[in-house]
N, C-alpha and C positions, 0 to 999 in steps of 0.2 A: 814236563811240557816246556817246548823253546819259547823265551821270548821275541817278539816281531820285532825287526829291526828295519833300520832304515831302508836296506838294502830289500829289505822283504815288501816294503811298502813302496820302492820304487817298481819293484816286479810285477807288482799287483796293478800298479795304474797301468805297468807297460799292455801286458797282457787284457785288460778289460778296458783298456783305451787307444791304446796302439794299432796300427794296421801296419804288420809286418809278416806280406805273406812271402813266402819263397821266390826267389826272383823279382822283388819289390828294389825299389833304390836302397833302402834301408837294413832290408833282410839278415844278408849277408854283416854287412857292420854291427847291425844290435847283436844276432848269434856270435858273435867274437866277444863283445864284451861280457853276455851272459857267462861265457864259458870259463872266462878269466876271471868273472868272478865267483865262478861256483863251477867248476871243472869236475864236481861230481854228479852236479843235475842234480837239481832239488831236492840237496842236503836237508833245506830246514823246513820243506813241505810247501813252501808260500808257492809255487807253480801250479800245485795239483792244488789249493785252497782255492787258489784265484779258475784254475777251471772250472771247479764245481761249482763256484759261484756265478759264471757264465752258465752252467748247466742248467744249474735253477732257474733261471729266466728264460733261457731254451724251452721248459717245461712249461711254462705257465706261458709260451709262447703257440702251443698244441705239437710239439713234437714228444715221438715216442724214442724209446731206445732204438727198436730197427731204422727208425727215419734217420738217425743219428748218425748213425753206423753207415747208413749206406749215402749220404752227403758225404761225408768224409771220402770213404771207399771211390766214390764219383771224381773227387776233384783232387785225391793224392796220391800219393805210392804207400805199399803192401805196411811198410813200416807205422806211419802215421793213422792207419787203418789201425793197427795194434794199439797203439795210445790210445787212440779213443774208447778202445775196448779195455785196457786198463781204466783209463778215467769211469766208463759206464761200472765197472765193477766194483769200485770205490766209493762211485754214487748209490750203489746200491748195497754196498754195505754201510754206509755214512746214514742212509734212510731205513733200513729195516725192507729192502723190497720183497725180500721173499716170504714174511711172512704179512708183509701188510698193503701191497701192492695187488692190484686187477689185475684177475690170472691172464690176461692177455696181457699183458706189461710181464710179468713173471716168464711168460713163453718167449717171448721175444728177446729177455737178457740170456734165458738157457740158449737157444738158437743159435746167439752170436757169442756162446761163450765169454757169457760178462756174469754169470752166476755161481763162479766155479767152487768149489772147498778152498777155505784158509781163507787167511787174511789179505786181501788185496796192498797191493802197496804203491798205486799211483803213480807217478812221472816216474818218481825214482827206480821202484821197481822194474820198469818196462824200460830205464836205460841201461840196467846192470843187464838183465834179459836181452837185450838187442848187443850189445859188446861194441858201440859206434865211437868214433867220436864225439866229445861234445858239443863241438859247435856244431855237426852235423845233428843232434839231437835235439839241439835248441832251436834248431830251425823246426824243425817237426813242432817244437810245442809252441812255438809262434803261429805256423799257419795255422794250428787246432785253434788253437785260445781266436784269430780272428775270423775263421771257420763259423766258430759258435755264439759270436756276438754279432754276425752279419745274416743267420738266416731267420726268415722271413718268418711273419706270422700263419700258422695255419689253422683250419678249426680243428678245436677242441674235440676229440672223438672220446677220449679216456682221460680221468680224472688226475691234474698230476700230484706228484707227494705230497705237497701242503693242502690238499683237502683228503689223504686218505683214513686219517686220524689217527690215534693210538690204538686202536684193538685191535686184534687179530685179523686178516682180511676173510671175508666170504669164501668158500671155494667154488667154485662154475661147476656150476649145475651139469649135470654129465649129460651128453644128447640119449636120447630115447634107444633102445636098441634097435629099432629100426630105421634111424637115421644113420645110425656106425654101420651097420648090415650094406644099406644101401650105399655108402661111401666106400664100406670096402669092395663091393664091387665094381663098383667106377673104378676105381683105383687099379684093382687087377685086370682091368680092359683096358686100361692106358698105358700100364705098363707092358701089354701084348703089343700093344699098337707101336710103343716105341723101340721096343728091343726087335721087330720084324723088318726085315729086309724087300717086305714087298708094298709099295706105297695102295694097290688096290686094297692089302687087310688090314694097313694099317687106317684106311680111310672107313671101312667096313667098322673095324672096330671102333673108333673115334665115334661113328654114328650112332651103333650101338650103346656107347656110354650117354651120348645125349638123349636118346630113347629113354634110359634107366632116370637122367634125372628130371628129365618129363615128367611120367610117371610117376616118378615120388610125389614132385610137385603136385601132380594133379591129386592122390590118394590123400597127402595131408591137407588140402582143402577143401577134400570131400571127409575128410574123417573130423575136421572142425565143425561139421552143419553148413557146410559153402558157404561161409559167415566170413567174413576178411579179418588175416590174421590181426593179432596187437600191436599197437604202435614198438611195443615194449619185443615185440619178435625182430622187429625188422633191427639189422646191426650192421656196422661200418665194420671197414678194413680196408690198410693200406696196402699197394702193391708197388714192390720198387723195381723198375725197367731200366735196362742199363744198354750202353751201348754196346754196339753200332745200332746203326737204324732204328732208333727209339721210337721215333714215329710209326712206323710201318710195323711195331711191337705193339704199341698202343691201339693202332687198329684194329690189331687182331684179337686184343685183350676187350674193344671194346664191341666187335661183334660176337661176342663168343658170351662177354656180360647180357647183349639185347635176348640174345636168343636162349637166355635163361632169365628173364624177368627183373635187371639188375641195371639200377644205375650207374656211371660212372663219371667222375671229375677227372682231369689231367691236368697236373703241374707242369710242362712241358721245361721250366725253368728249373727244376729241382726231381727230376725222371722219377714222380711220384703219382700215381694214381688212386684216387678214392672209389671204394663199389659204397654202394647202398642196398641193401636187400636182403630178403628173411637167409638169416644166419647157415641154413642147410645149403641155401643155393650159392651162397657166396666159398664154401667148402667147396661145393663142385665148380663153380666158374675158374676157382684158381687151379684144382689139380685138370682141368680141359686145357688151361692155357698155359701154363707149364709144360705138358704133355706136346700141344701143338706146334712148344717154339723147338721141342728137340726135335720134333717131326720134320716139322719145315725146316731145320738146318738139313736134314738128312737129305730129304727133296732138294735144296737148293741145291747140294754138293752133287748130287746124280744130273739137277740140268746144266750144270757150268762144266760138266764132265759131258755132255752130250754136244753143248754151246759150242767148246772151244773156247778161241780166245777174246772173243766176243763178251764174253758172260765175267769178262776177269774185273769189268766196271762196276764201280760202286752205283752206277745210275741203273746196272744191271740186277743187282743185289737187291737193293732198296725196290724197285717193281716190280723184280718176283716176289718179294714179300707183301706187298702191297695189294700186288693180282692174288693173291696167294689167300689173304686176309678176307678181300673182297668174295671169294667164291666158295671160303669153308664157313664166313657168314652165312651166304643162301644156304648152304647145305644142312647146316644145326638148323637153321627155323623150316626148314621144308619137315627136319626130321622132330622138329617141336611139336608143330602142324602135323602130323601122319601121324604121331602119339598120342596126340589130345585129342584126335578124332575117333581114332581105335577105342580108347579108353573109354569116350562117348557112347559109341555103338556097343558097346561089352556093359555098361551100366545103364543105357536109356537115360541120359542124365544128357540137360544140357550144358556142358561146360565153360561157356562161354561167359556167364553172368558170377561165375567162382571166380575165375582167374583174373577176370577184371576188377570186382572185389580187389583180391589180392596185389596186382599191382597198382593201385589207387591209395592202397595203406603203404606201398613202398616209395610212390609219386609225392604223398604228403610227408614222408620224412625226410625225403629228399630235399623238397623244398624248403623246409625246416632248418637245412643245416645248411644249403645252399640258394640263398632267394636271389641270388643276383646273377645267377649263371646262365649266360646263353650258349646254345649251340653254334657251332662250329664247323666248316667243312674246310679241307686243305682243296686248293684248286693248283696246286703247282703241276708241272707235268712228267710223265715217267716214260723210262725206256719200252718203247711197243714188247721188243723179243721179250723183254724180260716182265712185262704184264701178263702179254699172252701162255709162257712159261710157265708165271708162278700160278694163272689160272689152271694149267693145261694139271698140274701137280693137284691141285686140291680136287678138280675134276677127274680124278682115275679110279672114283667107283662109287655109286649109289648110296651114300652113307644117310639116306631117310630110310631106305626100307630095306636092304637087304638083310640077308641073315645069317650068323654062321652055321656052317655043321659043326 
């Protein structure tokens, strides 16, 4: 094991003291002397020790690996994106995360391949792997290192490493077979919807899947005793939106949350959104709105193909998507409403005193984890062609009640 040196203790204050992003006055000058003095990138480790030790207070700050990854991924190039996927692999082989980490912290390092076999090797590692120069790579671990000591507090959703202990961790409880049954089917109706070239089946089918998690909904809290579920059911998840148009993303993420019984928060400052809500419907609100944002690119490109060159504005983009948002909301709750009623009539039951149950237990975790949040409405204004557009796309067909052959 090397002993610290002076040089290694100046590095350490640079990096968890220093603000030396890329393009800074300073940037360029400190990357010239890192490089001269360590032209092989963090020969003696003291770069990757001093990340991780930003890391660690990143965690106990409420972020998770994905949040991590995709801040980075937001505010740098493809490169610096890799570092931090090195450091996250580091960090989790330094902690034991795969056997002692919350299997949602465990999905999230396999995801962004930060969980991989073998031995991780930190800065150093990912500059032999990149083939750069070095002052070019010292710049990358400058803006990391003031990346991770500049982002914000957020709430604590998952436990971070200093409270997971020494044992073994739990494994997550597998869903019910009838909650996978019902997700794969969602799943295989969204994937018809998206690989289809016809915007009325792929709206058919889109309705179709919100029909299906209707239904579920309504079935498990009729198969509770229309008893409202446990606080202990209802679970978070974060969603990361990226640009363009992030706003007019979040809209549609968060009409698509209402019309499945699902809170959500907006970082607008960090393109991070929080759901709240029992853990099946938060599966379904994310593969709906995944699903919808490839849809709607498809739709956008068939009206800026119909527009001309009118539609080539970004004030055209952003209100098709907007209009777009706005009118495949009505449609999932018209098609919410048409299921809950159905369902009603086919059991003589009336649904109405379940479901509010149910969202009443999702209303008080919410406010549990967010007491200070007010709503919000954008009043800015948006291009007509391209409202009326992105409406006219999400209106080309019945997605409450039709049906397919």
């Amino acid at each position: 094991m090397s002993t610290p040196t002076a040089d290694d203790a100046w590095l350490r204050d640079l990096l968890l003291g220093g603000d030396c992003r890329p393009g800074g006055d300073d940037a360029d000058g400190v990357a010239g002397v890192l490089a001269a003095r360590d032209p092989g990138v963090d020969g003696s480790g003291a770069a990757t020790d001093a990340l991780l030790s930003a890391l660690t207070d990143v965690w106990e700050r409420g972020w998770q690996p994905a949040d991590v990854a995709h801040a980075v991924r937001r505010g740098s190039g493809a490169r610096t994106a890799r570092l931090a996927v090195a450091l996250l692999a580091e960090d989790a082989r330094v902690t034991g995360a795969a056997s002692r980490a919350p299997g949602p912290w465990v999905e999230q390092l396999s995801e962004i391949g930060a969980l991989a076999e073998g031995t991780p090797a930190g800065v150093a590692g990912w500059y032999r792997a990149e083939g750069r120069p070095a002052g070019e790579a010292w710049r990358e671990v400058l803006w990391l290192a003031t990346t991770l000591r500049t982002l914000p507090r957020v709430e604590r959703l998952l436990p971070p490493p200093s409270a997971w202990g020494a044992g073994t961790r739990r494994p997550v409880a597998a869903s019910p077979p009838d909650d996978a049954r019902v997700l794969r089917r969602i799943r295989a109706l969204l994937a018809k919807a998206e690989s289809t070239e016809f915007p009325e089946e792929a709206e058919a089918l889109t309705g179709k899947a919100q029909e299906l998690m209707t239904r579920h909904a309504v079935d498990t809290a009729l198969l509770d005793g229309g008893t409202a579920p446990r606080r202990t059911d209802v679970a978070t998840r974060r969603v990361h939106v990226v640009d363009p148009y992030v706003r007019a993303k979040v809209q549609l993420l968060d009409v698509v949350a209402r019309a499945n019984g699902v809170r959500l928060v907006w970082y607008p400052d960090l393109g991070i959104a929080t759901l709240v809500g029992v853990a099946t419907d938060l599966d379904a609100v994310e593969l709906l709105f995944t699903s919808l944002l490839l849809q709607v690119g498809q739709a956008l490109g068939a009206a800026e193909r119909a527009a001309g060159r009118r539609s080539a504005s970004r004030a055209f983009r952003r209100a098709f998507l907007l209009g777009y948002a706005g009118r495949v909301g009505e449609r999932l709750t018209s098609a919410r409403e048409q299921a809950t009623t159905a369902a009603a009539t086919e059991r003589g039951v009336d649904l109405l005193p379940v479901l509010r149950s149910r969202q009443e237990t999702v209303e008080e975790a919410f406010t549990e984890l967010f007491p200070g949040v007010r709503s919000s409405r954008s009043r800015s204004s948006v291009d007509g062609a391209g409202w009326r557009a992105g409406r006219s796309a999400a209106d080309a067909a019945d997605v409450g009640s039709r049906r397919l052959r």
